[in-house]
C-alpha positions as CSV (number, residue, x, y, z in Angstrom):
1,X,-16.1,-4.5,0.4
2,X,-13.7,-3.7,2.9
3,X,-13.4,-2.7,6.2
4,X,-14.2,1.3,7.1
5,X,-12.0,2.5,9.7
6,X,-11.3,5.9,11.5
7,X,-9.1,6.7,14.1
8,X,-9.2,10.0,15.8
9,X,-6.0,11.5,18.1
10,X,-6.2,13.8,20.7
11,X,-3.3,15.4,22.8
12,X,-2.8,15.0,26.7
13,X,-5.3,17.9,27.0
14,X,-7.7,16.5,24.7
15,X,-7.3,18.4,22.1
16,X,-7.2,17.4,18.2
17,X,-4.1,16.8,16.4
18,X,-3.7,17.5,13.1
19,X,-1.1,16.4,10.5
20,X,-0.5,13.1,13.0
21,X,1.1,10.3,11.0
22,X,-1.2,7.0,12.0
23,X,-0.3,3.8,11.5
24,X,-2.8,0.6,11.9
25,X,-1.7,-2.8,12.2
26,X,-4.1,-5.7,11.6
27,X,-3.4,-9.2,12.4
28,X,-2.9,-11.8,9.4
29,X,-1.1,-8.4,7.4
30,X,1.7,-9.3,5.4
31,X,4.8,-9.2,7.5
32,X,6.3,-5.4,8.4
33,X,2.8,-4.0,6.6
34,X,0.1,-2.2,7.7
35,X,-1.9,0.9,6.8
36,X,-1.1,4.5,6.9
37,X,-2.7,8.3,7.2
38,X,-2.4,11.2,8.3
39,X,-5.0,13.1,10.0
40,X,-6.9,15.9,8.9
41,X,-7.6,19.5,10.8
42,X,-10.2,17.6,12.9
43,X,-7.5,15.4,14.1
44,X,-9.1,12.6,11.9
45,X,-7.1,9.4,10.0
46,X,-9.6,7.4,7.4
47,X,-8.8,4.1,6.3
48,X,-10.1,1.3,4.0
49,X,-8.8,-2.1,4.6
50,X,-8.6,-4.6,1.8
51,X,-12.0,-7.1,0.9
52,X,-10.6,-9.8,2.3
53,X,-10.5,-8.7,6.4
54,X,-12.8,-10.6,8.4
55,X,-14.5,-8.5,10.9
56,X,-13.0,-10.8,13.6
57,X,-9.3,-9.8,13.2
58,X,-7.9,-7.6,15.8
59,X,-5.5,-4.4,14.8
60,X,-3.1,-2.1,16.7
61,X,-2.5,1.6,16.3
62,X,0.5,3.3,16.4
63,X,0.9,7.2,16.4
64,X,4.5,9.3,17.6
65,X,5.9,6.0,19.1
66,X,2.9,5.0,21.0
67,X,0.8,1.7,20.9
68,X,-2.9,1.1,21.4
69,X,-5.0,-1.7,21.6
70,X,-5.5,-4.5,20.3
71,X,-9.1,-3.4,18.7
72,X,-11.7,-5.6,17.4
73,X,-11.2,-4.3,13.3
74,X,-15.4,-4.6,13.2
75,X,-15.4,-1.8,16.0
76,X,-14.7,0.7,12.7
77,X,-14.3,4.2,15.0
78,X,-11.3,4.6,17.4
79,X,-9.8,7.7,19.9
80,X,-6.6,7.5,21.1
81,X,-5.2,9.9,23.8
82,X,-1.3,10.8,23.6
83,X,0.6,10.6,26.7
């Protein structure tokens, strides 16, 4: 079973933002790939990594040209704030 993984992104103020392309980056991933959503109303992104991710691996986010972490990928819930 794979990895569960939700991202959630908030404006400067805090706020949710909806309809946010997210993209997620993990370590190891084929070269240029990664995974991608787009969150919902609640300002919410789900994804489901392959079987084969070790809970060790570390991933980055990316959302309108911005770059967080690295994460732990076994952390599973993440919040980023745009600047």
């Amino acid at each position: 079973m794979g990895q569960a993984l939700s991202v959630e992104v908030r404006d400067r103020d805090g706020e949710p933002l909806s309809g946010v392309t997210v993209e997620i980056v993990i370590d190891g991933f084929f070269t240029g790939g990664g995974l991608e959503e787009t969150t919902n109303r609640d300002g919410h992104a789900e994804f489901e990594t392959a079987d084969d991710y070790e809970p060790y691996r570390q991933l980055r986010i990316h959302v309108g040209g911005q770059s967080f972490g690295p994460y732990r990928i076994s952390d599973g819930a993440y919040t980023v704030q745009l600047e």
